[in-house]
C-alpha positions as a printed Julia matrix, in Angstrom:
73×3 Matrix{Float64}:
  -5.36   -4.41    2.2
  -6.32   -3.77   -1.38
  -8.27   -5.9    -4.18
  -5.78   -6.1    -7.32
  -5.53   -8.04  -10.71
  -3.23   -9.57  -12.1
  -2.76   -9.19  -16.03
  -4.01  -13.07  -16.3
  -6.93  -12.37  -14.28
  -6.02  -13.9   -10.39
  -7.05  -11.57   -7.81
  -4.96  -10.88   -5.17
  -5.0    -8.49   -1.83
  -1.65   -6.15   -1.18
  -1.03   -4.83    2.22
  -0.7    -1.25    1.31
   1.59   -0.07    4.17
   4.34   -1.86    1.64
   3.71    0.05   -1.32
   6.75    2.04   -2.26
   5.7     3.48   -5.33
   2.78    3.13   -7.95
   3.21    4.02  -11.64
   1.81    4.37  -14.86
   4.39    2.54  -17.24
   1.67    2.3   -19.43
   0.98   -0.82  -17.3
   0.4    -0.41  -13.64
   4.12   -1.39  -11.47
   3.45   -1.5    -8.03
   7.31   -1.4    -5.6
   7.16   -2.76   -2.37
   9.68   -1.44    0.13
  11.54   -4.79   -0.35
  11.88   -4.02   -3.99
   9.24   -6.56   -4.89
   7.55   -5.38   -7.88
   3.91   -6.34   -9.02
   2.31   -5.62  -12.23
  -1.31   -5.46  -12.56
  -4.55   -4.22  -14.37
  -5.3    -1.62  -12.05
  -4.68    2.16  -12.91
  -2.32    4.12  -10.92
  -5.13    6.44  -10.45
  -7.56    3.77   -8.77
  -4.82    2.11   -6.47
  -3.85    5.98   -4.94
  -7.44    6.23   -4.38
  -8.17    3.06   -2.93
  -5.03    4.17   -0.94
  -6.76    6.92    0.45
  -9.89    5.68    1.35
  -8.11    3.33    3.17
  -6.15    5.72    5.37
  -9.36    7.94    5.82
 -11.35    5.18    7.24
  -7.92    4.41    9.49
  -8.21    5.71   13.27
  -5.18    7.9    14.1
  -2.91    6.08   16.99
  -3.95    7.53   20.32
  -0.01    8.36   20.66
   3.32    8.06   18.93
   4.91    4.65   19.52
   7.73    4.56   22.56
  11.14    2.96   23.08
  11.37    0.89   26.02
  14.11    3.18   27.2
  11.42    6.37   26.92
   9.62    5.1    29.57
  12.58    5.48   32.2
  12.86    9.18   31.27
């Protein structure tokens, strides 16, 4: 999760695996994959960064995730 403001100053924390899409509209929209849209004080450029640390600091899964019928095969 990420640290965000809102434009009348309430800080909030976004589970980034929802982010759609970030832009620069001059104000910072954030899409969620449910086509929830926040807009906040944050640049664009700080969110994708904050983005990326995030995933750096992430440990990659051991494996790829299995169907229960990929086990009988």
């Amino acid at each position: 999760m990420i640290k965000l403001t809102r434009f009348n100053g309430a800080i909030f924390y976004l589970n980034i695996t929802h982010i759609e899409t970030v832009e620069a509209t001059p104000d910072t929209v954030i899409t969620l994959f449910n086509d929830r849209k926040y807009i906040v004080k944050d640049s664009a450029e700080s969110i994708a960064e904050r983005v990326r640390a995030f995933y750096q600091n992430v440990p990659p899964a051991s494996s790829a995730p299995r169907m229960p019928d990929d086990a009988n095969e």
